[in-house]
N, C-alpha and C positions, 0 to 999 in steps of 0.2 A: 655498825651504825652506817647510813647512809652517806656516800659521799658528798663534802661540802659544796656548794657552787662555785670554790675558790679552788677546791681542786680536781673538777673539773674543765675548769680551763687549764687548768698548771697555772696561776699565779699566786702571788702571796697578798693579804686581805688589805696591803696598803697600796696596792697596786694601782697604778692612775689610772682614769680614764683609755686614755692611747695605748697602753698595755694592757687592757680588758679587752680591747677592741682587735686586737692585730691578734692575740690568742684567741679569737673569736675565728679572726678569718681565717688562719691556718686549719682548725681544727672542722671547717665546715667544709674549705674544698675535700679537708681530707676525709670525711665520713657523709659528702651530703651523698642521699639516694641513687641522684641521678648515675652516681657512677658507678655505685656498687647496685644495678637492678636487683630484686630478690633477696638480697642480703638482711635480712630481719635484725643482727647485731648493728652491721652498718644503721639501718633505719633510727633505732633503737638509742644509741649513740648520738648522732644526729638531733632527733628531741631532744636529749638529756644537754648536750650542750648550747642548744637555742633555749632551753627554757632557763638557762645558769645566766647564759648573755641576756635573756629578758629580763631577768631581773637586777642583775649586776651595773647593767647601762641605763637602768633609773634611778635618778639619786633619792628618789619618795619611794620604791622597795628595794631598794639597796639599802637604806637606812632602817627600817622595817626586818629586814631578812638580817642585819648586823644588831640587832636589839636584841640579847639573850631572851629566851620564850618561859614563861611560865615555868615550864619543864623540865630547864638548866640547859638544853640541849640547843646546837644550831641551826640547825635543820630539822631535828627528828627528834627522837625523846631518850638524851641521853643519860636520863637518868638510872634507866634498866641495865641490869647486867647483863653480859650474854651475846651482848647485841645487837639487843632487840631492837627493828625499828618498827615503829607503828604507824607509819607514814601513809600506808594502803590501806589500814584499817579503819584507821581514824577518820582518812577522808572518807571512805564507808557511811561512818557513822554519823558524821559530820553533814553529810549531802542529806543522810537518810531524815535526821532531824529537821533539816533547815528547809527540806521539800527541794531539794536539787534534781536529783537522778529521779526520786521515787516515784512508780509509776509512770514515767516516760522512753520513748523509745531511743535508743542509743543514736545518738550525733557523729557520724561519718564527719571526720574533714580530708578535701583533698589533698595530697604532694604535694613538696613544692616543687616548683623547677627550677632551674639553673642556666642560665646561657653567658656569656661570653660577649662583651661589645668590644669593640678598640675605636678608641678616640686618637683624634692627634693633638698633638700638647694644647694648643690652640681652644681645641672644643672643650678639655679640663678645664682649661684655664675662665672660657666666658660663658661656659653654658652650651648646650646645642639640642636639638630638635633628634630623637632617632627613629627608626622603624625597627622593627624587629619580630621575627617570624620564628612563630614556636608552632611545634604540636604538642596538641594535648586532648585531653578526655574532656567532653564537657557531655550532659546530661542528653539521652535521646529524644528527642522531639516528639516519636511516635508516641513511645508509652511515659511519659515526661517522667524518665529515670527510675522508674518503677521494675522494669527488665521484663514486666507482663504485656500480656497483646494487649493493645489499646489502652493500657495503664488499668485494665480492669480484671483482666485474667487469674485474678487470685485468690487464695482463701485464707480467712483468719487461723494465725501456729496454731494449733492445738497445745504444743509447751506452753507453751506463755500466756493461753486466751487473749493474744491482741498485744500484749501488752511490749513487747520486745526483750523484757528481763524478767528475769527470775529468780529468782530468794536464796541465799546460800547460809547454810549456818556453819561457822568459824569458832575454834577454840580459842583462846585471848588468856595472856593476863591478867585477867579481870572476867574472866567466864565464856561461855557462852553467847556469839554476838551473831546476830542475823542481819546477813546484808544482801545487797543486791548485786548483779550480775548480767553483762548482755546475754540474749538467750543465743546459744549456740544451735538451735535448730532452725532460726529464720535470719542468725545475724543479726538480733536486734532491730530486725526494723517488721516484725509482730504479724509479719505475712510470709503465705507459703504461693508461689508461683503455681498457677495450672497448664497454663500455655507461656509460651517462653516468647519475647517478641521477636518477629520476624528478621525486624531492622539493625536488632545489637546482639541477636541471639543471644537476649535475658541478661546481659551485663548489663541493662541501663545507660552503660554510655559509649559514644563514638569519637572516633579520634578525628581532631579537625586542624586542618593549616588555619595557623591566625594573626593576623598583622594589627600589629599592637605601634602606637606611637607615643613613645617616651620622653618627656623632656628631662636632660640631665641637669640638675643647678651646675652653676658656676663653683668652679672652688675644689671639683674632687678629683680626687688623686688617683695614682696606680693600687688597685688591689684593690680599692673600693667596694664595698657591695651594695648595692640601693635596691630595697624592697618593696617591688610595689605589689600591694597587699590585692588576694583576691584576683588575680591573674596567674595563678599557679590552673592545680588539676581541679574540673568545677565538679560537683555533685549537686545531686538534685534536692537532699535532704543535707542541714548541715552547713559547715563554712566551707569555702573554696581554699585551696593552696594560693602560695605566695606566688610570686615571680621573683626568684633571687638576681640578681643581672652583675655580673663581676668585670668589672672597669680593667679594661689594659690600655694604658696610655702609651702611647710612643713617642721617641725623645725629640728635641729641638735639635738643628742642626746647630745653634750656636749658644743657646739660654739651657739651664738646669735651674732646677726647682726645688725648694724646701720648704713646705706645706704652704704659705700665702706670698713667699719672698724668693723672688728670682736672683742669681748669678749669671756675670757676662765676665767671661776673660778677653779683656780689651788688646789686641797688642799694639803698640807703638813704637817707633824708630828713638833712637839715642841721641838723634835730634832733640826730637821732643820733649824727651825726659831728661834732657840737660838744660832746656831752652824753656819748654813750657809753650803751650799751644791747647787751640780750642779745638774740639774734636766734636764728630755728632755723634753721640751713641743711641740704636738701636732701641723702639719698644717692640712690646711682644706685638702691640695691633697694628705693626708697620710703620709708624712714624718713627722719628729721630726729636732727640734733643741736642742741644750744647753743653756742655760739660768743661771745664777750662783745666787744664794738664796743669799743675805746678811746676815752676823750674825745680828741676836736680830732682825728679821723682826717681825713688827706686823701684828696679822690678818687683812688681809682686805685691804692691803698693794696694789694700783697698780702701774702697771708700764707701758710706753706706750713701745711698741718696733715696730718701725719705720719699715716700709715695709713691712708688716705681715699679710697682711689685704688682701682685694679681689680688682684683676684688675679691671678696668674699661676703657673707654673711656675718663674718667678724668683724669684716673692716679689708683695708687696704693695707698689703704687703711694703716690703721695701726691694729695691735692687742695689745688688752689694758689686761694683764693680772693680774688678782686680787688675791693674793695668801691668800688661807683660811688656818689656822692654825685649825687643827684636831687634839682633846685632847682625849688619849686613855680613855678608860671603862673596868669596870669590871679588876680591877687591882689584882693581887695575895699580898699576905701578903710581901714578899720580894721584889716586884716592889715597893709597899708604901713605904718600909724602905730603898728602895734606893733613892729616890724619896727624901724623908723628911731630909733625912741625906744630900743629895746634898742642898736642899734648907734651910737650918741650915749652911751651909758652905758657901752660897750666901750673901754677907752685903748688906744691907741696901742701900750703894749708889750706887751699882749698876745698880737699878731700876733706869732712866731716870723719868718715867713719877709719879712711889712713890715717888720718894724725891721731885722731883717737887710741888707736890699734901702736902704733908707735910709740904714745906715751906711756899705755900699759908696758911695753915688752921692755923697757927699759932698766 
């Protein structure tokens, strides 16, 4: 039986969104094309987990693809012994009825591609403008992708008469089933070249530098992938590949980030945190606020402060500020003795978490 779209990702079917999606993105740096050239497994791979994550990250055919089928089966038709899946066949037969394939010439889609941006936390965080320069294959100009001189230099397969496919009859069971097939003598596309064109030497297509401008939304993260559709490999007959574009963010020299909700480890003096004092704490888009330190804060102390955080499309984050208590060093003779002379003048129950700790050990 075919495998499920659950384990082709590696997850299990109660798996959330955010765990469909990060088993997406492992599995696609790891088999997309771009890095395995020529590798038909790699390719091959590649589809099979883009088309699990297509339908797994809609929840209208993710609910659809989780509805047991007629069949019994979840994918394929697990009613047969053996095996069997009918999954190739049936689409076959399925196109053949409905007028899909039949009679028409086979649909080329291009690659996708893949590149690589780096943001810095800033541009995750509000959005930003980028350029980006790929190559790629887009369709000849001379013979408008046809690979013939002048786009005319050819003559109708003789396999196929025109047609780009051809008739296959298949054992089943259930008998005898006639289906269709691209024609392996023109590739499907129902012509046989005479003269090859001069410009792409009958590839149809050439390879071009191309400066693409991307706007990132706001809100995305490290490892990100954003697809912008039809800017992959072009072909002349057929859909275009994607542009895959894989987000590396680089870190804040002071904030860390957890999906809409920033962290700041604040440090303050012993002063402070015995005394209580108003501080400015930092935002990400260069301004400051006021923040008021409580007396007797301990280290380590957070706080959330509500709206603080990075927009989104969901809303607005918070910032969780953790305030570290910073003990001086390196003290002078007269700092210890002021120092020891104030905590000599400090009693005993004072200490919230000492007397505490003393009443237990008793």
């Amino acid at each position: 039986m075919a495998k499920s779209y659950y384990d082709v990702l590696g997850v299990s079917k109660d798996a959330s969104e955010d765990e469909i999606k990060s088993a997406y993105r492992k599995l696609a740096r790891q088999y997309h094309p771009d890095l395995h050239p020529n590798d038909a497994a790699a390719a091959e791979k590649f589809k099979e987990i883009s088309e699990a994550y297509d339908t797994l990250s809609d929840p209208q055919k993710k609910a659809a693809y989780d509805n047991p089928n007629p069949f019994g089966g979840e994918g394929g038709f697990g009613g047969f012994g053996g095996g069997f899946d009918g999954g190739d066949i049936f689409g076959d037969i399925f196109n053949m009825f409905s007028g899909g394939s039949r009679g028409g010439r086979t649909s080329r889609r291009g690659a996708d591609l893949q590149e690589n941006v780096t943001l810095t936390f800033e541009e995750a965080a509000f959005g930003a403008a980028k350029e980006i320069h790929i190559t790629r294959n887009e369709p000849c100009a001379s013979c408008k992708g046809t690979g013939a001189r002048g786009g005319t230099e050819f003559s109708t397969c003789s396999a196929c008469n025109g047609l780009g496919r051809i008739r296959v009859a298949q054992n089943t069971p259930f008998g005898r089933v006639t289906t269709e097939r691209p024609c392996s003598a023109c590739r499907g596309t129902g012509k046989i070249i005479k003269t090859t064109c001069p410009d792409c030497s009958g590839r149809g297509v050439n390879r071009r530098n191309v400066t693409l401008k991307v706007n990132i939304p706001a809100g995305v993260e490290d490892e990100n992938i954003l697809t912008v559709r039809g800017e992959g490999e072009k072909v002349a007959s057929g859909d275009n590949g994607n542009l895959l574009i894989v987000l590396r963010v680089l870190p804040h020299k002071i904030f860390k980030r957890r999906g809409a909700d920033l962290y700041l480890d604040y440090p303050i003096s012993f002063a402070q945190a015995i005394l209580g004092d108003k501080i400015n704490v930092p935002t990400l888009k260069g301004g400051s606020f006021s923040y008021t330190v409580p007396e007797g804060t301990l280290s380590g102390s957070t706080v959330r402060l509500r709206g603080q955080g990075i927009t989104t499309k969901r809303g607005t984050g918070d910032m969780y500020l953790t305030l570290i208590v910073d003990m001086p060093k390196k003290l002078s003779r007269t700092q210890r003795d002021a120092i020891k002379k104030l905590a000599d003048d400090i009693k005993e129950d004072q200490y919230d978490k000492i007397k505490e700790f003393n009443r237990k050990k008793q």
